[in-house]
N, C-alpha and C positions, 0 to 999 in steps of 0.2 A: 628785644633782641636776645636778651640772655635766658628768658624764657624760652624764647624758640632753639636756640643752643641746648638747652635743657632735654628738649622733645625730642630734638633730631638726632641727640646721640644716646639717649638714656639707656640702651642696653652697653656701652663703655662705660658710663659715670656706677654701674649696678655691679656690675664684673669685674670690673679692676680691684684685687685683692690684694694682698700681701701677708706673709704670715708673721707672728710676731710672739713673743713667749709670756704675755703678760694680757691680759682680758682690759676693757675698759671701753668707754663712752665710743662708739663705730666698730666695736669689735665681737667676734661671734669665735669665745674658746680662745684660741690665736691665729683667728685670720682679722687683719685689718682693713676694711672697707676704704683701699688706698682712691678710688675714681670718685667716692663723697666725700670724702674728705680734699679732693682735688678741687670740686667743684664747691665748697666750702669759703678755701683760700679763693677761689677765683671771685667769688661774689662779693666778699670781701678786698679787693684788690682793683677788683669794676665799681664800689663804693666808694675811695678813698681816688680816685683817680676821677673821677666826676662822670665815670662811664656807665653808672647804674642808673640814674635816673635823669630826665631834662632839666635845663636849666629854664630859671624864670629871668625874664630882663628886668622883671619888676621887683625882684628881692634885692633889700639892700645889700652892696656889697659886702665882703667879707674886710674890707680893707676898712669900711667905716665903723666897723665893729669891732676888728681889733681895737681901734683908737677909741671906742666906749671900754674896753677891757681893761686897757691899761692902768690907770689911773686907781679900777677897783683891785686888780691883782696888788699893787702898791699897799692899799689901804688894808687887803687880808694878809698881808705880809707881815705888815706893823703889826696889826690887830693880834696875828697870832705867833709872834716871835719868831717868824721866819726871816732866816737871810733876804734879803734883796736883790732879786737879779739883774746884773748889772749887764743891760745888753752892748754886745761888745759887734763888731762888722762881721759878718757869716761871710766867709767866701768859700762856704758848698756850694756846690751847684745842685739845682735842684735835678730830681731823679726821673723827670718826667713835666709834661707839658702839663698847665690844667686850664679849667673852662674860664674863660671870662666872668668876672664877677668872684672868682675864688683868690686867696692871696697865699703865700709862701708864709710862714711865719717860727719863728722859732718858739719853742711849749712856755718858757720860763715867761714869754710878754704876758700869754693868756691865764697863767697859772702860778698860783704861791707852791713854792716846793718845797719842802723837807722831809729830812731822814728821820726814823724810829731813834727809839732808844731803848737801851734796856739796861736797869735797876740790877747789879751783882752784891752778891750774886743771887741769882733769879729763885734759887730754893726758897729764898729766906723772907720772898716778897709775896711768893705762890699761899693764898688765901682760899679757905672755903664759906666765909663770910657771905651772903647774897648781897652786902653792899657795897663787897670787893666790886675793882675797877674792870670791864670785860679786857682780856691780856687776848690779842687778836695772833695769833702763829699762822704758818703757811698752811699747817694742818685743817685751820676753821673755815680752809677753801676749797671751794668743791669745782675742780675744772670742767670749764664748759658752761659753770654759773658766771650771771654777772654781779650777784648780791652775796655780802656776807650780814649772817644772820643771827647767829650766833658763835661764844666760843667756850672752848672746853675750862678753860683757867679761867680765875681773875687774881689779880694782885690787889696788896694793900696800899689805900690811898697814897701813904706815905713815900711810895716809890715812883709815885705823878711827876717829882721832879727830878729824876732819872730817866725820865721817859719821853714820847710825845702822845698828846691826848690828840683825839678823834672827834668826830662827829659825825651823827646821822647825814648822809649825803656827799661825805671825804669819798674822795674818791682813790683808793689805793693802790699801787704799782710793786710786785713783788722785784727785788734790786738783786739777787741775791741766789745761787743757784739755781732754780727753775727763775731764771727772771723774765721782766715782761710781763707780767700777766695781772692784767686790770680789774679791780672789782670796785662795786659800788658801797658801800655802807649803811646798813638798814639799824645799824647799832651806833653805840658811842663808846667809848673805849680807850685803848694806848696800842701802841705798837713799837713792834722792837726796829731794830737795825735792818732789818731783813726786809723791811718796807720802807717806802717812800710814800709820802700824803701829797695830793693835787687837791687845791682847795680853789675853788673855780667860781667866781659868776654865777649866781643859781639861775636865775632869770635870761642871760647872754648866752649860755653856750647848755650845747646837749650833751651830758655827760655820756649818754649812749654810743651818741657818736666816736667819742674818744676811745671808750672801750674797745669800739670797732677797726677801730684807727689801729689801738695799741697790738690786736689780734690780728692784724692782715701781715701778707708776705713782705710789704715794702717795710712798716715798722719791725718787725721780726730780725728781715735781714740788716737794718741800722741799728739794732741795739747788739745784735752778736757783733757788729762790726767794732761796735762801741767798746764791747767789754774784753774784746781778744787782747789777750797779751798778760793778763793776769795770772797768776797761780790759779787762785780760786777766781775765779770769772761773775765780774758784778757789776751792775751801774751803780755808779755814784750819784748824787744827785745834781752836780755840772754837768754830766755826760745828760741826764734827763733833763733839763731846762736848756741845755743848748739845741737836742733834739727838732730837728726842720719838718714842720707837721703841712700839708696841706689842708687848707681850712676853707670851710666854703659857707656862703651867707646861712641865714643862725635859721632860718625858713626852709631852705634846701636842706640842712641838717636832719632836719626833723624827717622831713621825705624820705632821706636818706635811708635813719633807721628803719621808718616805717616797711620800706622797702625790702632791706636787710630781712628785719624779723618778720617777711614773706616769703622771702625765696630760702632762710631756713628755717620755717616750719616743712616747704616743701621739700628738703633735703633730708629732715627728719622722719616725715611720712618713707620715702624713697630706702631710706636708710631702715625705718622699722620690718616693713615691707621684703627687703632683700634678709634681714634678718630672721624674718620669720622662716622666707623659704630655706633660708642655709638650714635654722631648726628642722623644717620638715624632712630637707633631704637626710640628713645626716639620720634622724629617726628614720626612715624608710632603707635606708642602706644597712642600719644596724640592724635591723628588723630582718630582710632579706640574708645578710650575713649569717643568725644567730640560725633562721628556719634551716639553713646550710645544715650547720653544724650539728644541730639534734635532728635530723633526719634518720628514721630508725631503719632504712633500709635501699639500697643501692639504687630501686626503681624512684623511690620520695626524691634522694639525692640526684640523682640525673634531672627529674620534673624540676628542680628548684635553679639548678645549674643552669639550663636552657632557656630557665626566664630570666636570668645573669646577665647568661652571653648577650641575650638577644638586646637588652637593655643597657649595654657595659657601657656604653660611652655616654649615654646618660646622667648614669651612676655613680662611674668611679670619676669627677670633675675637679675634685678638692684633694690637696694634702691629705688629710685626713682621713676621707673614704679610702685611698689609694692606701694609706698604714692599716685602716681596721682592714683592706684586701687582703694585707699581706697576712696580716694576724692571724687571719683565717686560714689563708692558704696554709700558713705555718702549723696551725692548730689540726686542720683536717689530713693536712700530712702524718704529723706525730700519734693520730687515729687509726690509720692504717684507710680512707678512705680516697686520699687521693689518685692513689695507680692502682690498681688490680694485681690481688694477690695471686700466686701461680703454683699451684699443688705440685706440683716435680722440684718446690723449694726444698734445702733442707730445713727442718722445721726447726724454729730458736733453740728446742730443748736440749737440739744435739749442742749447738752452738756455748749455752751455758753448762755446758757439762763440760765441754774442752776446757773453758775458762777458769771452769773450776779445779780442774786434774792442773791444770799448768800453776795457777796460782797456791794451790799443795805445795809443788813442788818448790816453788819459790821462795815460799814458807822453811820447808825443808831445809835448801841451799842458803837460807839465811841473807836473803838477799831481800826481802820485804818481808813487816813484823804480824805476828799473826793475831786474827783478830776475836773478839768474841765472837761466836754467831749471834746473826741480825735475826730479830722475830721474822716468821710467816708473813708473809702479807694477805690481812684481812680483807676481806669482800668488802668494809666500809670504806678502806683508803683506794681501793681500785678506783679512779675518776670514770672509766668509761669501761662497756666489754670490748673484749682484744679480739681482733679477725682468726680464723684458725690461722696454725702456726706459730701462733704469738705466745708471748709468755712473761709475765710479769717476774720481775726482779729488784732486790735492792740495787741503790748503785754500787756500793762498795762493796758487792758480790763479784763486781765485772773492772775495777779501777781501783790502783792504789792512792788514798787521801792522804795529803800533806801538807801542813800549814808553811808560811816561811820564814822569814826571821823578824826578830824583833829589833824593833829601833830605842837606842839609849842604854844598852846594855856596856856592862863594865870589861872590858876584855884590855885590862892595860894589862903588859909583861907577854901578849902573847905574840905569835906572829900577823899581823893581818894582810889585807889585801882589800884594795878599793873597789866594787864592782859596780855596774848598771841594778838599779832593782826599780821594779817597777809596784805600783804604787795604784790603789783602787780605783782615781782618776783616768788611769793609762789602759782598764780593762771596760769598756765597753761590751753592748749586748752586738752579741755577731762581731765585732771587730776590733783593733786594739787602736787606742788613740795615743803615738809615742812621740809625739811634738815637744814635751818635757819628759824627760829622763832623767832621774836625779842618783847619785851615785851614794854607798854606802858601803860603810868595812865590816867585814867579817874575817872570823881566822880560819889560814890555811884549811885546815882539816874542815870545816863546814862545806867547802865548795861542791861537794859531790850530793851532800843532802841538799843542798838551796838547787842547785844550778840546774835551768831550764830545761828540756830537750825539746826536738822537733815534734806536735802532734800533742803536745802535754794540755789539759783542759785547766784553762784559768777559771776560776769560779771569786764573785766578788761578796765577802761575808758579811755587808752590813751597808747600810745608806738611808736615803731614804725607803721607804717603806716596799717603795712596787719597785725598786732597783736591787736590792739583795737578788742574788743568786746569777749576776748578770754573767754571759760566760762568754770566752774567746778561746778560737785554737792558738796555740804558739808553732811559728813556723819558720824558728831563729830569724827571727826579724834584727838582735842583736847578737852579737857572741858571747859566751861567758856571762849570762844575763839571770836576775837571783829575782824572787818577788819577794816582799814583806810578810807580815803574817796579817793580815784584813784580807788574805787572796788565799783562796783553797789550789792545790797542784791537784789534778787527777789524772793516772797514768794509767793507760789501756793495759791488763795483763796481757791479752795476746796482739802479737803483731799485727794478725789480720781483724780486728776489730777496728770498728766503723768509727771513728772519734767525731765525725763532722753529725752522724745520727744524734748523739749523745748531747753535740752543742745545740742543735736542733730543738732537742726534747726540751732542753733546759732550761732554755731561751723562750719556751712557749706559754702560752697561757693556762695551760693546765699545769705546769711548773711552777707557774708565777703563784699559781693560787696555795699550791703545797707551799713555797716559802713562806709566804706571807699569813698561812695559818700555821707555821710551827713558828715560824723566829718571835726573838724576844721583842717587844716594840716597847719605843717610850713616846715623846711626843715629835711627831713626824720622821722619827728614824727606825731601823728596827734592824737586827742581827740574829742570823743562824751560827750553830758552833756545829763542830766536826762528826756531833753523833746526829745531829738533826737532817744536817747532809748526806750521811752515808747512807740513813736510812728513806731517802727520798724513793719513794716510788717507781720504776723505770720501765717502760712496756720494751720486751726485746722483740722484733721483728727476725723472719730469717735473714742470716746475713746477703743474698743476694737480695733480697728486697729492698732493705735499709741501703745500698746503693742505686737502689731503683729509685727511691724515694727522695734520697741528698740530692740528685741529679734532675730530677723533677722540681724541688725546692729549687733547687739554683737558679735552674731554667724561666722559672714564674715570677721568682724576686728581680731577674735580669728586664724580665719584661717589666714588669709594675714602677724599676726606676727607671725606664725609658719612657713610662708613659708618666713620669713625676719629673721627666728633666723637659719630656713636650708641654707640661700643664707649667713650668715653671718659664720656659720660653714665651708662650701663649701670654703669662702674668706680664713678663717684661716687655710684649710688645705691648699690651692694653695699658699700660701705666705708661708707656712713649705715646702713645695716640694721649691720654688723657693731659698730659705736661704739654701739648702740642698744642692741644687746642684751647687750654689757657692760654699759655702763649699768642696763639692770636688773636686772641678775644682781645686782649688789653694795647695790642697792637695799636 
């Protein structure tokens, strides 16, 4: 049956995505393979519910097997200085019907339980000795394994009686923020507080099984049940030995897994499979993207374009595709190759010539401070050639640069005043994120140097490494509003100058790559200062272009999130079809 469930929906179990910000075991980048992962829990959950494989009339029951368990969990109890569980009257109800010949049972009948320990404090016990004892941590587990094999530490014997020892074939239960999660023992060892030992029947029961047991949806959802209400959220080991396991004869067990480690090898073939194609697409779009981009001439650019269009819904299917879309479009804009230039412009040079006579004069009027001149810009820093019309410039040829204030400084005896400032978190790439707002004093007389205006370019000075220079327009979102100094101010000298071009440029990838080869970097962070940025590079287009172009950009980013809020709709219904038909499978 579940096979055939398998067949008849396999393009939902392949397509059901989700995006996620962390890579791991079903995941490609950050998309996570939510419809194999669905059918995963389901196989597991058709296992433990006795819906995975027939039953035999002729396997002993499960009921005459607890009653051989008994008596041995007693005797590993003693044996290895474990509490005694003391079965007391369950009036759970069970969570579902199961097959005849299986029984209800609580863990603690079938299993000696106990908790870790750990030896303080643990520096002083940490050995590099080879006949140090293996010191088992959450770290020496590999999710999605069922064996642990080795581990990074050992401790000195000395601390055996601060502890609990292990043995090859213990079978482990993490108690303890990631808890739940079962593994086998291919070692001998100790373990801390953070685990819990099931020490089991070798011969009676399949530890496989259990694992399987402890990893399906119905155990999952009784142990968070278990541990809510905590600060720090943990099982104990009563809440684990009262735990109500479905248990089915020790024969059928074995089928079980058997079964299990069938239908996920073929989850993993499924799952490699769709992985690969995500690789391939993703290579083929970047591919097509980059041939875009270096295209050396308008008739190459159309040819590349039209095998785009013609293939767009193919192609742009992922998160992902649809941001390198935009990158592009953003990138081929700030080139000059998206809209068509139009010779009756006026050409940038008159444009930076105003900028310049009016920034004189400003200079003059003592209203902004004048600056050294910037070098020439060399033919090596040029990233691309510019369309006619165009003309290369520094920025702070065309924008006055301004850091903002510093936080911790001593200003007692003066007058202050408490303001908004906003803070490198709150400046986003394209947009400003002001959900926290944090407030700071500065005195009177600074309000006129800090304080925002309309159209002023936030610039972000430092971060991680591909986040510097991240930039936003200001559009008094707040009043009276000051930023920090990690945040660059750039003010347009002339009124009519295009600030949205500017955010555009800066935000692009031929930007990203200017910061990221001047700023200073240490490890995984990196920061530009105020001469690194003035002197950034800038292609000026004529200004009626540069609103040809913002307006184009707009236009294409408006589309690209309509077709990211269609692919995100598409996602939420394929992950309801995929929870659906779990659901009735266990029916």
């Amino acid at each position: 049956m579940l096979q055939q469930l398998i067949i008849d929906h396999i393009d939902l179990w392949t397509s059901a995505e989700t995006s996620r910000s962390t890579a791991g075991r079903g995941s490609n980048g950050k998309t996570e393979l939510t419809g194999i992962k669905k059918l995963r829990e389901l196989i597991l959950e058709l296992a433990v519910r006795g819906l995975l494989v027939p039953q035999d009339p002729n396997d002993e029951p499960a009921s005459v097997l607890v009653e051989k368990i008994k008596p041995l969990t007693k005797k590993i109890a003693k044996d290895g200085k474990f509490s005694e569980y003391k079965l007391v009257d369950n009036k759970e109800t069970p969570y579902f019907e199961i097959p005849v010949g299986w029984k209800w049972c609580v863990l603690g009948e079938i299993a000696a339980i106990a908790r870790g320990g750990s030896p303080r404090p643990i520096k002083s016990f940490i050995t590099e000795d080879e006949d140090g004892l293996n010191w088992i941590k959450i770290g020496d587990s590999v999710r999605g394994s069922r064996f642990i094999i080795s581990t990074e530490q050992k401790i000195k014997p000395e601390g055996l009686t601060k502890t609990r020892e292990v043995f090859p074939g213990d079978l482990i239960l993490s108690n303890s923020m990631s808890f739940g999660y079962p593994y086998i023992l291919k070692i001998s060892g100790c373990i801390h507080d953070g685990w819990l030992v099931l020490r089991i029947p070798e011969h009676l029961m399949n530890k496989i099984y259990l694992c399987n047991l402890f990893t399906s949806p119905y155990a999952k959802q009784a142990f968070t049940a278990s541990a809510a209400g905590a600060v720090v959220q943990n099982l104990n080991s009563d809440k684990v030995k009262s735990f109500l396991l479905p248990l089915p004869p020790l024969a059928e067990q074995h089928r079980i897994v058997a079964k299990v480690d069938e239908l996920m090898a073929l989850c993993d073939q499924l799952e490699q499979q769709q992985l690969q194609q995500s690789d391939t697409h993703h290579t083929l779009v970047t591919t097509l993207l980059d041939s875009l981009r270096l295209a050396t001439d308008n008739a190459q650019f159309q040819a590349i374009w039209s095998q785009l269009a013609a293939h767009f819904d193919t192609l742009f299917t992922t998160e992902a595709s649809i941001d390198q879309l935009k990158q592009t479009l953003l990138q081929l804009a700030v080139m000059g190759k998206l809209v068509p230039q139009d010779p009756n412009d006026e050409p940038a040079s008159v444009l930076l010539e105003k900028i310049a006579a009016e920034k004189a004069q400003l200079i003059k009027d003592g209203k902004i401070k004048n600056q050294k001149p910037l070098p020439e810009i060399t033919e090596d820093e040029k990233p691309f050639r510019l369309p006619d019309g165009w003309e290369w410039t520094r920025f702070e040829n065309i924008v006055e640069i301004s850091s903002g204030v510093t936080k911790g400084r001593k200003l007692t005896g003066k007058n202050l005043v408490l303001l908004p400032y906003l803070r490198v978190a709150n400046v986003q790439r394209s947009y400003l994120d002001l959900e926290v707002i944090k407030d700071i004093e500065i005195t009177e007389d600074e309000i006129d140097r800090f304080i925002l205006k309309e159209r002023d370019l936030l610039i972000t000075e430092g971060g991680d490494w591909d986040k510097v220079g991240r930039t936003a327009i200001w559009h008094l979102e707040i009043p009276l509003c000051i930023h920090q100094n990690h945040i660059f101010k750039a003010r347009c000298i002339l009124v009519e100058q295009n600030e949205h071009w500017l955010e555009k440029y800066l935000n692009s990838y031929i930007a990203r790559v200017y910061f990221a080869g001047a700023s200073k970097q240490t490890t995984n962070l990196a920061s530009i200062n105020k001469t690194q940025l003035s002197r950034c590079p800038i292609p000026m287009p004529p200004l009626a272009e540069q609103h040809r172009i913002v307006a184009k950009v707009d236009e294409l980013m408006a589309l690209c999130d309509q077709l990211k809020a269609g692919l995100n709709q598409a996602q939420t219904t394929q992950h309801q079809l995929a929870h659906a038909l779990v659901e009735q499978a266990i029916q």
